[in-house]
C-alpha positions in Angstrom: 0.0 0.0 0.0 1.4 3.4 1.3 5.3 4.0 2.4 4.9 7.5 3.3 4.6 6.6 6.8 7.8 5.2 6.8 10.0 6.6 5.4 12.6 8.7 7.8 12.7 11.7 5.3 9.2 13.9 5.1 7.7 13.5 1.8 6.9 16.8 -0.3 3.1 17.4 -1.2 3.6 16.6 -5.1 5.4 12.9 -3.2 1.8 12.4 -1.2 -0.3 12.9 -4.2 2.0 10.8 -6.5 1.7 7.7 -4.1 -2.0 8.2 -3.5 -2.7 8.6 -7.0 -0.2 5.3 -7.7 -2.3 3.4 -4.9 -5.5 4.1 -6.6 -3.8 3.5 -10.5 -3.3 0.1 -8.9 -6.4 -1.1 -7.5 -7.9 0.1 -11.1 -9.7 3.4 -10.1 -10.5 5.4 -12.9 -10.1 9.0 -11.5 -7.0 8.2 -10.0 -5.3 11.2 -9.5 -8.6 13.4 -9.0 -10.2 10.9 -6.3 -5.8 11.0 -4.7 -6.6 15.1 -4.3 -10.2 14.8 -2.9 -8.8 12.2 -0.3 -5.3 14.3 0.4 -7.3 17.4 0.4 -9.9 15.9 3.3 -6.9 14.3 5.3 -4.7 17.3 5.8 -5.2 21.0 6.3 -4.4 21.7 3.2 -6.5 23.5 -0.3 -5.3 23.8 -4.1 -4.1 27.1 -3.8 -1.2 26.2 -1.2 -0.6 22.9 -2.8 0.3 24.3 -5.9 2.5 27.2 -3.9 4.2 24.7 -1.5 3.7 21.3 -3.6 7.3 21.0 -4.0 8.1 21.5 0.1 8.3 18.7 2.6 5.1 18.2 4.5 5.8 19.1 8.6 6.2 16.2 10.4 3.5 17.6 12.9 0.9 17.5 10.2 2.2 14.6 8.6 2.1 12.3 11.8 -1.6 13.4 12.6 -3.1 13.4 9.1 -0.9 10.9 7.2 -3.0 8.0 8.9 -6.0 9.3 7.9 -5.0 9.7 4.1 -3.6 6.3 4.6 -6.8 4.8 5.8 -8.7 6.9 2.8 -6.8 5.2 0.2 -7.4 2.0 1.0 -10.9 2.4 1.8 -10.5 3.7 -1.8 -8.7 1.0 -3.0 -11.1 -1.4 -2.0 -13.5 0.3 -4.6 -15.6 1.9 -1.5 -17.2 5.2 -3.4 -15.4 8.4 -3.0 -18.5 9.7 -1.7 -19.1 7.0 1.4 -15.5 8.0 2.6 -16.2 11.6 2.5 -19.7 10.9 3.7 -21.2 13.8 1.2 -21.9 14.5 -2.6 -22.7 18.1 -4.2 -25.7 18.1 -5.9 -27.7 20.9 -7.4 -24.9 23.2 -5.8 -25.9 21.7 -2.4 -24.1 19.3 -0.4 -25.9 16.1 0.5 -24.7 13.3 2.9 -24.9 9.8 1.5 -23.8 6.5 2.8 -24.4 2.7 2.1 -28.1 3.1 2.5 -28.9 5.4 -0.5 -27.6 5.8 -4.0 -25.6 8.4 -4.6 -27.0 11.9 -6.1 -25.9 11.6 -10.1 -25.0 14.8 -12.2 -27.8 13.2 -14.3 -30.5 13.5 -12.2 -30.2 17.2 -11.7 -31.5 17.7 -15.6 -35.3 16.7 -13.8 -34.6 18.9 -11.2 -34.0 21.8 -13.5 -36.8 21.1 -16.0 -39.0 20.9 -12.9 -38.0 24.3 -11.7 -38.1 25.7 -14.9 -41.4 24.8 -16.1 -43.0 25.8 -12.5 -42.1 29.1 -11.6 -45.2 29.5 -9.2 -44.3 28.4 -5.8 -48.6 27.5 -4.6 -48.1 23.8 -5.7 -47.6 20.6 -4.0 -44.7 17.7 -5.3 -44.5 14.1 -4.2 -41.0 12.8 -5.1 -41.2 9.4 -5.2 -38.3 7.0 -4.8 -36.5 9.8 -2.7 -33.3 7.9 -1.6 -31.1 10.6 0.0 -34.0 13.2 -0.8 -31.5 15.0 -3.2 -34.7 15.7 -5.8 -37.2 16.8 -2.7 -34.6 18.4 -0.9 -33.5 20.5 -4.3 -37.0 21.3 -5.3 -37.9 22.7 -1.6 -35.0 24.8 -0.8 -34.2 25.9 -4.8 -38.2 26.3 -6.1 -39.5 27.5 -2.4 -43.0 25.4 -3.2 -45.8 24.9 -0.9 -45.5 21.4 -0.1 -43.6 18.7 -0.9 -43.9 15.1 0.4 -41.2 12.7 0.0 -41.5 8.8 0.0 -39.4 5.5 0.1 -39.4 2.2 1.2 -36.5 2.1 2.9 -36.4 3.9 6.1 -32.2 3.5 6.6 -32.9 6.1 3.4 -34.9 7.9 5.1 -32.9 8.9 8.0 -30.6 10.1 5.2 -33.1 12.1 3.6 -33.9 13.6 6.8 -30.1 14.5 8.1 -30.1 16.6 4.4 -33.6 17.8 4.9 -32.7 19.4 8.5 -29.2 20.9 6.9 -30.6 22.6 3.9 -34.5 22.5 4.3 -34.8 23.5 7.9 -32.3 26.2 8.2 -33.4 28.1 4.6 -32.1 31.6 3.6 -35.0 34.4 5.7 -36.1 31.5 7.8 -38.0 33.3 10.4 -38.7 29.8 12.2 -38.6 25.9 11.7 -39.7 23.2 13.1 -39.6 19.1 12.9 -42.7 16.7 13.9 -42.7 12.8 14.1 -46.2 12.3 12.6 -46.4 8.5 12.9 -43.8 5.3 14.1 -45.6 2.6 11.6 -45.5 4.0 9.0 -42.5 6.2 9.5 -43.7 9.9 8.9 -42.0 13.2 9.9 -43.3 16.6 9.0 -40.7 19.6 8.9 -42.0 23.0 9.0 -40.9 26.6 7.8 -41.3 29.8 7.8 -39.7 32.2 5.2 -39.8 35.5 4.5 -40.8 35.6 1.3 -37.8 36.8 -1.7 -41.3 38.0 -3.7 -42.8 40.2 -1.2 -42.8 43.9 -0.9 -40.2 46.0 1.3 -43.1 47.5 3.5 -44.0 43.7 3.9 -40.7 42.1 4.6 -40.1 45.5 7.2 -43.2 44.2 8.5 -42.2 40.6 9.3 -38.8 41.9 10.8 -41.0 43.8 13.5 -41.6 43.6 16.9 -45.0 41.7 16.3 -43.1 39.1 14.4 -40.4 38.6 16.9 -42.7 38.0 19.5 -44.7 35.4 17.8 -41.5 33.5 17.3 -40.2 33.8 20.4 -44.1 32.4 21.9 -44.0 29.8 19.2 -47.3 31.2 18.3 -48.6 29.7 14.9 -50.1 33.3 13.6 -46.8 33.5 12.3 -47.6 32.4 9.4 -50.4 35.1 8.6 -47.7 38.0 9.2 -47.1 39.6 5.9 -44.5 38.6 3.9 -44.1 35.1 5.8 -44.8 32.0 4.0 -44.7 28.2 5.6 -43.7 25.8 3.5 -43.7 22.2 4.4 -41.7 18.8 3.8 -43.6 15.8 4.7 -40.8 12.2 4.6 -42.8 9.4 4.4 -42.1 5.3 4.6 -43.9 3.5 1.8 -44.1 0.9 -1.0 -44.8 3.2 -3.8 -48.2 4.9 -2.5 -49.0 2.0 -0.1 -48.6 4.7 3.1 -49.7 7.7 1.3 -53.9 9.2 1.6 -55.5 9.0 -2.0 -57.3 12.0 -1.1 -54.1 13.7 -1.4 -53.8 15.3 -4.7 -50.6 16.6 -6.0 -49.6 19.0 -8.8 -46.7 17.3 -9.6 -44.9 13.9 -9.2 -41.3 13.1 -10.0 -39.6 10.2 -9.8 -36.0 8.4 -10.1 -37.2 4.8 -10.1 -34.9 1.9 -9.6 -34.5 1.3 -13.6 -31.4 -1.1 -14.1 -32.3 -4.5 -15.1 -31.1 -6.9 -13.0 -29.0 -9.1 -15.5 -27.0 -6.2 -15.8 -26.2 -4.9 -12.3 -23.8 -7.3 -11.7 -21.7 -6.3 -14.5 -21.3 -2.9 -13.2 -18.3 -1.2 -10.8 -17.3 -2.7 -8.0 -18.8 0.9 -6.2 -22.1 0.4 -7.8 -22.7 -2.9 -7.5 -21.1 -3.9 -4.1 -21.5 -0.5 -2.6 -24.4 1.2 -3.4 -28.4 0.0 -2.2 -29.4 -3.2 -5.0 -33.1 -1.9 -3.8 -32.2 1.8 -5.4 -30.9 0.5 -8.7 -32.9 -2.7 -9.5 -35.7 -2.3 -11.7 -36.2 -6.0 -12.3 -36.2 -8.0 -15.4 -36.7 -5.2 -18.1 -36.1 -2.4 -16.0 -39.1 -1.1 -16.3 -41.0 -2.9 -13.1 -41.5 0.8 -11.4 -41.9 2.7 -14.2 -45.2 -0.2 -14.6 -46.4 0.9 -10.9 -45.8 4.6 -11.4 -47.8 4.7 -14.6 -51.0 2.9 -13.0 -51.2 4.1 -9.9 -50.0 7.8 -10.4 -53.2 9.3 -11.9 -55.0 8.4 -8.8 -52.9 11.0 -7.0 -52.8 13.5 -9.2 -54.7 16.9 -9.5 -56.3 17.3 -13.2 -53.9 18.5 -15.8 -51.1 17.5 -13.1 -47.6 16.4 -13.7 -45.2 13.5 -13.8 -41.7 13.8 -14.5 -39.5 10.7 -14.4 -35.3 10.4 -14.8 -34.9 7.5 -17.6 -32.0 4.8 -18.5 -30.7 6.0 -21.8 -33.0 3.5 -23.7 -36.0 3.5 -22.4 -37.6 6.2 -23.7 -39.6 4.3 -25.6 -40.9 2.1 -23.9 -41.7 4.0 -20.3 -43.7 6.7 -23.3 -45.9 4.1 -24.0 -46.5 2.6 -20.6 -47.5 6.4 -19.9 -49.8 6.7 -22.9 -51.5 3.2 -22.0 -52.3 4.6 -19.0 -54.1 7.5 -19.9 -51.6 10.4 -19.4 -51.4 12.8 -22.7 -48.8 15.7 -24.0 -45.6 13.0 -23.8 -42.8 14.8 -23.8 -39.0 12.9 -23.7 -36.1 15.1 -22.5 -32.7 15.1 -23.2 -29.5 15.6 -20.9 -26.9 17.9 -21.5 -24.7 14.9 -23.4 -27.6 14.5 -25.7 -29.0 11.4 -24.1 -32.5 11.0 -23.4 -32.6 11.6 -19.7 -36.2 12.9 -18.8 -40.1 11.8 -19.4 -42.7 14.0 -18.5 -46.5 13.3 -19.2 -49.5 15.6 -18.1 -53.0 13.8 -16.3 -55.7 15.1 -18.1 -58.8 13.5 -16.3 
């Protein structure tokens, strides 16, 4: 493995990054020398500006005694194929940081193309969302802090995901720019159901409104927990609901929502096996299995989602490369109309959105 440790002569930082980049050229990780910098730049006290001044320097023994076992124990974690993003414990996503770990897949740079096209095409912030599939709640999470709407409900099976979902909900949801209060319910043990609460000042009201929410009479409600907070002008509670389920098994059919988005377990399962060792050994086989075809969700989603959605509501789903086809027409069987298929940035078909028109 390493021989930075011990060796009698201090290595330069240029020396630490050549072996960790070496380390990782040998155990057949393809971003070598990128994923050597992420993990030398997490072990010691150290940023790309000063490496590239002092690259060339010997590292002080001081720093090198304390951090050099940690950048040791990165790289083999490393070597051993465990995801970059499990040993950092976080991923960016949407320009936020999420934590992630063994119980959720990790936020792609793919999925953030149904993020944008959902913030795009709904400017108004008076609409509910139920993200389906949530995982690490990268989509919810994204949609609630980025598009500021109403209400937003996130679901999964998994409740290990869950927890994630809700460490990333409290960091980024809870503690909002203009957040005038917050606050965190457990709705329900079986099934699993918290509620988390805001209250925002609001970016589109007035100035006379937003002095008016800064006031004494505003301070005072927050400091009484009083919930006329939400009626003080230029205030607005938004709410995100995390919810255990099997698909809609947990959720109230007389819930209707404007908009439902999905990133469905769509690999088939003849082909997981064939992918990296950090996919396949490392990431959640419930997040990424879709079954024989792939398309086993996308089956569920199409039936069941019109009975949750408001008329001329949406549904927005993140597709495998080549499946356009085929989830369009599971869509269109079900009765949804104005098929759209969306491409990614590569040119790949990436996103399928559909409208419920009954």
């Amino acid at each position: 493995m390493t021989t930075f440790l011990k060796e009698e002569k201090e290595p330069t930082w240029q020396q630490l990054l050549e072996e960790g980049k070496n380390c990782l050229l040998d155990a057949g990780v393809a971003d070598a020398e990128l994923d050597a910098w992420y993990l030398l730049e997490a072990a010691f006290p150290i940023d790309r500006v000063h490496f590239l001044i002092d690259k060339n320097r010997p590292v002080n023994g001081q720093i090198l005694s304390k951090s050099g076992p940690v950048y040791q124990e990165y790289l083999e974690k490393r070597a051993a194929r465990i995801p970059i993003q499990h040993i950092l414990g976080n991923q960016e996503f949407m320009g936020l940081e999420f934590t992630v770990n063994e119980n959720v897949l990790i936020p792609r740079q793919d999925t953030e193309k149904l993020v944008e096209t959902v913030l795009k095409e709904h400017p108004g912030r008076d609409i509910s969302i139920l993200d389906m599939c949530t995982g690490s709640g990268c989509i919810a999470v994204s949609l609630a802090v980025l598009g500021s709407y109403e209400k937003i409900t996130a679901a999964d099976i998994s409740r290990a995901a869950l927890k994630v979902a809700k460490k990333n909900a409290r960091r980024h949801f809870l503690v909002q720019k203009g957040t005038v209060r917050s606050e965190s319910t457990l709705l329900s043990e079986m099934p699993w159901k918290l509620k988390m609460s805001t209250y925002v000042y609001s970016s589109d009201s007035s100035e006379g409104e937003r002095q008016s929410a800064s006031g004494e009479g505003t301070k005072a409600a927050v400091r009484a927990r009083e919930p006329g907070i939400a009626a003080v002008p230029g205030v607005r509670k938004r709410e995100l609901f995390l919810v255990e389920s099997d698909l809609f098994s947990s959720l109230d059919q007389s819930d209707k929502y404007d908009i439902i988005v999905s990133n469905p377990p769509y690999i088939p399962s003849s082909v997981i096996d064939g992918l990296e060792p950090e996919v396949k050994d490392h990431e959640p086989r419930l997040a990424l299995d879709g079954s024989g075809d792939g398309l086993y969700f996308y089956r569920r989603l199409a039936w069941q989602s019109g009975a949750y959605l408001k008329k001329d509501g949406m549904i927005y789903f993140e597709i495998g490369y080549d499946q356009a086809a085929a989830v369009w027409q599971l869509l269109d069987t079900a009765g949804f109309c104005d098929i759209e298929i969306i491409k990614d940035e590569p040119g790949l078909d990436r996103v399928v959105k559909a409208r419920w028109n009954r």
